[in-house]
C-alpha positions in Angstrom: 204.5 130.7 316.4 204.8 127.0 316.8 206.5 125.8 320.1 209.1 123.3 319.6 208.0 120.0 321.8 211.0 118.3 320.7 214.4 120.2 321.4 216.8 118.9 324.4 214.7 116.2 324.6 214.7 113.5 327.8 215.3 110.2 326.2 217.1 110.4 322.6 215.2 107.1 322.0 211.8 108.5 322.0 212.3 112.2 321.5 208.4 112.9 321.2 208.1 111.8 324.4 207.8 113.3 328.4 207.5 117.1 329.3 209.5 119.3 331.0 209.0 122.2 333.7 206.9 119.9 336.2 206.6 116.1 338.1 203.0 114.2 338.4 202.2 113.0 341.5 198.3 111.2 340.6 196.1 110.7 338.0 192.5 110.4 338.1 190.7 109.3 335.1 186.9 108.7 334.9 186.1 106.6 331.4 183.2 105.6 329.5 183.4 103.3 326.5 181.0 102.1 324.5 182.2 98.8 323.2 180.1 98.9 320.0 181.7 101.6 318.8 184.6 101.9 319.9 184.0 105.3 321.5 186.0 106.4 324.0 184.7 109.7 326.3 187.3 110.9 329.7 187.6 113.1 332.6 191.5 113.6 333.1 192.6 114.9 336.2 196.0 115.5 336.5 198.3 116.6 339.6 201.8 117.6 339.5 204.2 120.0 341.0 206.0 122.4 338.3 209.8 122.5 338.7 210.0 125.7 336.9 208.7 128.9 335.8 207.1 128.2 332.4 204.5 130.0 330.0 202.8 126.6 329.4 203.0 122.8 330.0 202.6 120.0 327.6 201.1 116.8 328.1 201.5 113.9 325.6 197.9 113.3 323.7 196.8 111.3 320.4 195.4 113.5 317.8 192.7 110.6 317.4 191.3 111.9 320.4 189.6 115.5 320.8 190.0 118.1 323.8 186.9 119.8 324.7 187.9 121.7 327.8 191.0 122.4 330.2 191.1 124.1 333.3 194.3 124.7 335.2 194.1 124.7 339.3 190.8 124.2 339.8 187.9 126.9 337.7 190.2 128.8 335.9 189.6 127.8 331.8 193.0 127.7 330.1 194.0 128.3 326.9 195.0 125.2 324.9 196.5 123.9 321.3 196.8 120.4 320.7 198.6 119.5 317.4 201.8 116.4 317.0 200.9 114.6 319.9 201.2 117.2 322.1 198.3 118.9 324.3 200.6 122.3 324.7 198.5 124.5 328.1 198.7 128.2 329.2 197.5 128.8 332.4 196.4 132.1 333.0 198.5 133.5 335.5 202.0 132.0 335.7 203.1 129.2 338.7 205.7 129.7 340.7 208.2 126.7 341.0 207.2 124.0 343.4 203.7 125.0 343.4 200.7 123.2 342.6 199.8 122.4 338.9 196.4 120.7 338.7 195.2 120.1 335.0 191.7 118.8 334.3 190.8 117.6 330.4 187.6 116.5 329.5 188.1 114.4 325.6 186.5 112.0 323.3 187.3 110.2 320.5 187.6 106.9 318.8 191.2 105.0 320.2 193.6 104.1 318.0 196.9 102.8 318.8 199.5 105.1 318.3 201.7 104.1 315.7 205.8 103.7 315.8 208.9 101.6 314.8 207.6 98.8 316.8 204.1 98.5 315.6 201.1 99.9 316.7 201.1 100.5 320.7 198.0 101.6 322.7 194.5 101.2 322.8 193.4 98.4 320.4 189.5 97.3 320.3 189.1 93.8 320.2 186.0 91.7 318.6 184.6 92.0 321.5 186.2 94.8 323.9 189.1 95.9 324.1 193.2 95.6 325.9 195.7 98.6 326.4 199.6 97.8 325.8 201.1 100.7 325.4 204.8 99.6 325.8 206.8 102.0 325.2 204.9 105.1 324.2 201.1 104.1 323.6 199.6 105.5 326.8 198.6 108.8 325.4 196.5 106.6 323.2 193.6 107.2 325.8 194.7 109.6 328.3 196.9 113.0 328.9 199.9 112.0 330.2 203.7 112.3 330.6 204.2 109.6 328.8 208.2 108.4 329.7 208.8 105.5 332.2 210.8 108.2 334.6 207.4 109.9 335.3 205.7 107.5 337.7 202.8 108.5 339.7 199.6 107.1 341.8 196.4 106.4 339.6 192.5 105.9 340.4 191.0 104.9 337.0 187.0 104.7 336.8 185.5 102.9 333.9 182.1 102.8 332.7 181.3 100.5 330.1 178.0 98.5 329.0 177.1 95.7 331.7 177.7 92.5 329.9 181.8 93.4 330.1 184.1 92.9 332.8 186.3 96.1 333.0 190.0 95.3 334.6 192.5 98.9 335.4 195.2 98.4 337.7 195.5 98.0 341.4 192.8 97.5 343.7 189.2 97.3 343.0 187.4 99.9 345.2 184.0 99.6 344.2 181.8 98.6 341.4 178.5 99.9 340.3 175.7 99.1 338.2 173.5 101.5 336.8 170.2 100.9 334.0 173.0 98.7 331.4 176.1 99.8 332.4 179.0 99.3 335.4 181.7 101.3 336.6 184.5 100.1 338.3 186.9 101.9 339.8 190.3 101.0 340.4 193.1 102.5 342.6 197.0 101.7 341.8 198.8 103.4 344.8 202.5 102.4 344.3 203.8 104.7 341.7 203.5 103.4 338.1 204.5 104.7 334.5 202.0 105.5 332.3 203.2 103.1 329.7 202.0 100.2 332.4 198.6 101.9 332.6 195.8 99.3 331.6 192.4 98.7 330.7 190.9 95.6 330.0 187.2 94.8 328.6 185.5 91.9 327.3 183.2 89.0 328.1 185.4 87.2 330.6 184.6 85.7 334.6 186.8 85.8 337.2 188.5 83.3 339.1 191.0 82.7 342.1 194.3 81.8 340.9 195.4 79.1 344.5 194.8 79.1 347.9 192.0 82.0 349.7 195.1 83.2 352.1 198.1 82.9 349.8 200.3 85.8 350.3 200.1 87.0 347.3 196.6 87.7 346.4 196.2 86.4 342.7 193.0 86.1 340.3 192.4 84.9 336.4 190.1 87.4 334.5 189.2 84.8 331.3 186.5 84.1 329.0 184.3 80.9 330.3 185.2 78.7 327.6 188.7 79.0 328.8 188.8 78.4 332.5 189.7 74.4 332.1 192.8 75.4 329.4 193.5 78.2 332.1 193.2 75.9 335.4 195.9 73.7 333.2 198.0 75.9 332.0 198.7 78.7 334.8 198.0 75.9 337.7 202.1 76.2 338.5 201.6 80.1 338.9 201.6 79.9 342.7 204.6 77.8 343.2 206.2 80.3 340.5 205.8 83.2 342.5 206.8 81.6 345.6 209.9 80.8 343.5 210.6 84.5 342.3 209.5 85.9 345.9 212.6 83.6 347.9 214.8 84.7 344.6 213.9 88.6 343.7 212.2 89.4 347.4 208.6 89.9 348.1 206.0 90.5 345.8 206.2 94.7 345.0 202.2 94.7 344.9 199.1 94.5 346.8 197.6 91.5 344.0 198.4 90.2 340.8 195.9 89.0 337.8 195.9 87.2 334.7 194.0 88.3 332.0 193.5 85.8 328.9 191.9 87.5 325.8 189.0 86.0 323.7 191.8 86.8 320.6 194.6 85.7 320.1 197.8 87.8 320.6 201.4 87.8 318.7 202.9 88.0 322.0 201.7 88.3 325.7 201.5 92.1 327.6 202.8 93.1 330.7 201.1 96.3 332.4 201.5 97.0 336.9 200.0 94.6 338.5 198.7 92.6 335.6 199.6 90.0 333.0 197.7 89.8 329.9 197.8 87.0 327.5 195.9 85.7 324.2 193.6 82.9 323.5 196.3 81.1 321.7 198.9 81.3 325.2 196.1 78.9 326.8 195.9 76.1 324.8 195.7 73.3 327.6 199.3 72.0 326.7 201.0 74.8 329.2 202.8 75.3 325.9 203.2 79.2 327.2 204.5 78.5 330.8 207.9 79.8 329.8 206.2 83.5 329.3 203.7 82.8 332.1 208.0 83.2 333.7 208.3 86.3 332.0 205.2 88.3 332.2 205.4 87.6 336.0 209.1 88.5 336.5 208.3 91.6 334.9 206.4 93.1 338.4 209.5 93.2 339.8 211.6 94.0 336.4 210.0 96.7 334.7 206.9 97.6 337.3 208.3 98.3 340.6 212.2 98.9 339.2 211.2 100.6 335.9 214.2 101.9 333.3 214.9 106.0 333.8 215.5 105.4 330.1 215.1 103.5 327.2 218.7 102.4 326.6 218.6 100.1 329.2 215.9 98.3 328.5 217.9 95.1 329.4 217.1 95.6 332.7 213.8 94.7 332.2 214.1 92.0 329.6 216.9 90.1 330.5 215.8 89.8 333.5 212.3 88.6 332.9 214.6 86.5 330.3 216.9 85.1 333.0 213.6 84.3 335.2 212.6 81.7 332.4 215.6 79.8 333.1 215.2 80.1 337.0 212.1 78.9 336.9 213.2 75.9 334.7 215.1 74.9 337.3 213.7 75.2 340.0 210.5 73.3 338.1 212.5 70.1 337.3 213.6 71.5 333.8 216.8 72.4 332.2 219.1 74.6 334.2 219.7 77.8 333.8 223.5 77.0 333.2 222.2 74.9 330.4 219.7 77.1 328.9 222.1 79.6 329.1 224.8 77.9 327.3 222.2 76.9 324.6 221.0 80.4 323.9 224.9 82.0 323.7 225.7 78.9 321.3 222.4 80.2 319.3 223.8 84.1 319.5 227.0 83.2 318.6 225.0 82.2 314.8 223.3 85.9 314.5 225.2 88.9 313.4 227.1 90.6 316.2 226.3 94.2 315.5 224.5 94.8 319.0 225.2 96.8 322.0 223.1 95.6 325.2 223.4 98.4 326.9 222.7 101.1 324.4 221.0 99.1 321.5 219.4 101.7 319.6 215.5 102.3 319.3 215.6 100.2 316.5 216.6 97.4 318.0 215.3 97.7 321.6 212.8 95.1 321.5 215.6 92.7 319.8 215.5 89.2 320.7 219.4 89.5 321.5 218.4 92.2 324.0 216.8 89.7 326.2 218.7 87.0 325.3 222.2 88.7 325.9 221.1 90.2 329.1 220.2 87.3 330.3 223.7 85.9 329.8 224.4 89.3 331.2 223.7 87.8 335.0 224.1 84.3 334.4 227.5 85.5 333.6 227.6 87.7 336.7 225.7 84.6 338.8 228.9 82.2 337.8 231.6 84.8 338.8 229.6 85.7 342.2 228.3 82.4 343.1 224.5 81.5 343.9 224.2 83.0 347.6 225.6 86.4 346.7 224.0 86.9 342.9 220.9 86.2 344.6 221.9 88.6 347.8 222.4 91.4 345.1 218.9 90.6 343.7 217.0 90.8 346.9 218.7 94.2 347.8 218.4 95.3 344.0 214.6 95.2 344.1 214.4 96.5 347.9 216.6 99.2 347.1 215.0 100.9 344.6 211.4 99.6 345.3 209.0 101.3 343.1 211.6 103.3 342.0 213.3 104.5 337.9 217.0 102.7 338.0 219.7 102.9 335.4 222.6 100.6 334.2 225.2 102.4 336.2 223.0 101.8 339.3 223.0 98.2 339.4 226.3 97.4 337.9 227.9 99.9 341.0 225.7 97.8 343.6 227.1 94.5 342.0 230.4 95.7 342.9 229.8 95.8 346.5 229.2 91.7 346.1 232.4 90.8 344.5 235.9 90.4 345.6 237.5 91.3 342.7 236.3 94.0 340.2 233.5 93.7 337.5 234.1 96.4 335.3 235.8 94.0 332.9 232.2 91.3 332.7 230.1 94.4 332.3 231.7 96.2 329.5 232.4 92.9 327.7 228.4 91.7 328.2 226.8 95.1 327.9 229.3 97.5 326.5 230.7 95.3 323.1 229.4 94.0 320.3 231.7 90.8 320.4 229.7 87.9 322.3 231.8 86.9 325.4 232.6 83.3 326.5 230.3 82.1 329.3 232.8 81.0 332.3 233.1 77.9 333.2 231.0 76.4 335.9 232.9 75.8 339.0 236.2 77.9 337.6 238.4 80.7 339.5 236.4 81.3 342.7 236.0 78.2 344.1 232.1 79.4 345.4 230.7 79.3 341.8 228.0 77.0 340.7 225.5 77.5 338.0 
């Protein structure tokens, strides 16, 4: 009989996606890929704790890639289909709830991204390599997974690739290893991450320290050679941005952070934990991309440590990384954000205003309004507050729920605590409407407002 994956499903806007009837704690994957041909080969270990009685557990899996073997808790071969996406396992004696659920899959297969209403998400072989991006569903593009952003768990990833490559995984390098022509490198990501922000990168690229040896924020460039002088142009603000976001947002929710720019160019830049990865084309010697260098970074904070419990508010990691463009405009000698902000509502008001920020559909979840709007979202909320307690509610927004899932509801209810006078009204009219709202002006009702 064919199980039904997809009834009462966790997120209505990817129905396909997460399992029920247990929570992963850690993954450990050991890779090997041979760059040539695009061949991918794993060792998936992964550790959870079931939440129910169940006949079997699913985990999320591309078809492109074929399971050899499964054992459940330790020896014990278990009996497996894998058909839709979905790696469907019967262990062979049943688990009580709250015990231990260890899965092991050993795979192979060519990558392919996994394809969806936004494009083609996953693995993706380069001309020479290859990137992950698996935003929002393409992590089981390369490994078993449960692949929702609510499921967050520790990770060591160990990749073996030929020697000429640089391979890049989140976290913290623990060791690397040459053997005959190839490297491994193992990587361990300890703060809880989704695996949609699971990454590997491969290619012909050097490494580099991004400012001073005993900044306190640890930060390297993983580029191609031809690249570096672009790159030491480009990105040469980063330091002074993150000092910027860390007195805004709070400190730094990581052990490192690293810049990877691709030999190809890329439609748009990648955010994964820990990492920001950007195309040949964002490094043009021009800092022409410094506005998304903005982005990519406020997105550790927004997105990586406080990551969406489910796709419908995906404003709260867009228009955020959104509204950390403007801050960092002005705090870099650009325009302000009260200007930017006016500019881009005067540049809304000219679209069709048939979009909800807060529940925008999985259509139009990656809309440009999205980000836009939710951006005007706090400078909206920054104007009615005032600049030392919009920035108070930031600090304790990210401290709060540090490496945590957060919803709408959440922040909105912390927001109140700030204000003297109820917000329910700028919420549902930003987030709730379809009808753009006026911006207030600066310095109105309040007295203690300034852009």
């Amino acid at each position: 009989m064919r199980r039904k994956f997809y009834e009462d499903p966790i997120d209505s806007y990817l129905p396909q996606n997460g399992n029920r009837g247990y929570r992963v704690s850690r993954y450990e994957l050991e890779l090997g890929y041979r760059v040539a041909s695009n061949r991918l080969a794993g060792r998936a270990v992964i550790i959870a704790v079931t939440t129910a009685v169940r006949d079997w557990f699913a985990l999320d899996l591309s078809q492109a890639l074929t399971v050899a073997k499964v054992y459940v808790n330790g020896t014990k071969a278990a009996r497996y289909t894998h058909q839709h996406g979905k790696l469907a396992i019967t262990p062979q004696q049943k688990i009580p709830a709250g015990g231990v659920l260890e899965i092991t899959v050993q795979y192979a297969g060519t990558p392919k991204p996994v394809r969806g209403p936004w494009g083609e998400v996953g693995w993706e072989e380069l001309t020479e390599g290859a990137l992950v991006a698996s935003q929002p569903n393409g992590a089981a593009s390369w490994f078993p997974c449960d692949d929702h952003p609510s499921s967050k768990a520790s990770y060591r990833i160990s990749i073996t690739t030929d020697s000429p490559y640089y391979a890049l995984a989140n976290g913290s390098l623990l060791r690397k290893q040459v053997k005959a022509s190839q490297t491994t490198w193992v990587y361990e990501q300890a703060e809880p991450m989704a695996a949609y922000l699971a990454t590997i990168q491969i290619g012909n690229y050097r490494k580099y320290r991004i400012g001073p040896a005993q900044a306190a924020v640890p930060m390297q460039a993983i580029v191609p050679a031809r690249l570096r002088a672009n790159f030491e142009h480009d990105f040469a603000r980063q330091p002074r941005m993150m000092a910027v976001f860390t007195e805004k947002f709070g400190p730094y929710p990581f052990e490192g952070y690293s810049v990877v720019v691709t030999e190809d160019d890329l439609e748009i830049p990648i955010e994964a934990q820990s990492i920001s990865i950007f195309g040949a084309n964002h490094c043009d010697g021009r800092r022409g991309a410094e506005r998304l260098v903005a982005h990519e970074l406020a997105h550790q904070w927004f997105g990586n440590s406080l990551t969406l419990r489910r796709w419908r508010d995906i404003w709260l990691h867009e228009g955020f990384a959104c509204y950390a463009e403007w801050i960092w405009s002005e705090a870099s000698g650009g325009a302000s954000a009260d200007q930017l902000a006016r500019a881009a509502r005067n540049n809304l008001a000219r679209q069709p205003q048939d979009l909800v920020v807060g529940d925008p559909g999985p259509k139009l979840m990656f809309d440009d309004r999205v980000y836009k709007r939710g951006a005007l979202t706090l400078h909206a909320l920054r104007l009615e507050l005032g600049d030392r307690e919009f920035f108070r509610l930031i600090r304790e927004w990210t401290t709060r729920y540090r490496h945590g899932s957060v919803t709408s509801e959440e922040f909105t209810d912390l927001a109140g605590h700030y204000s003297v006078v109820p917000l329910r009204g700028l919420f549902d009219a930003w987030l709730g409407e379809t009808t753009l709202p006026q911006l207030p002006p600066i310095g109105g009702l309040g007295g203690n407002r300034r852009a």
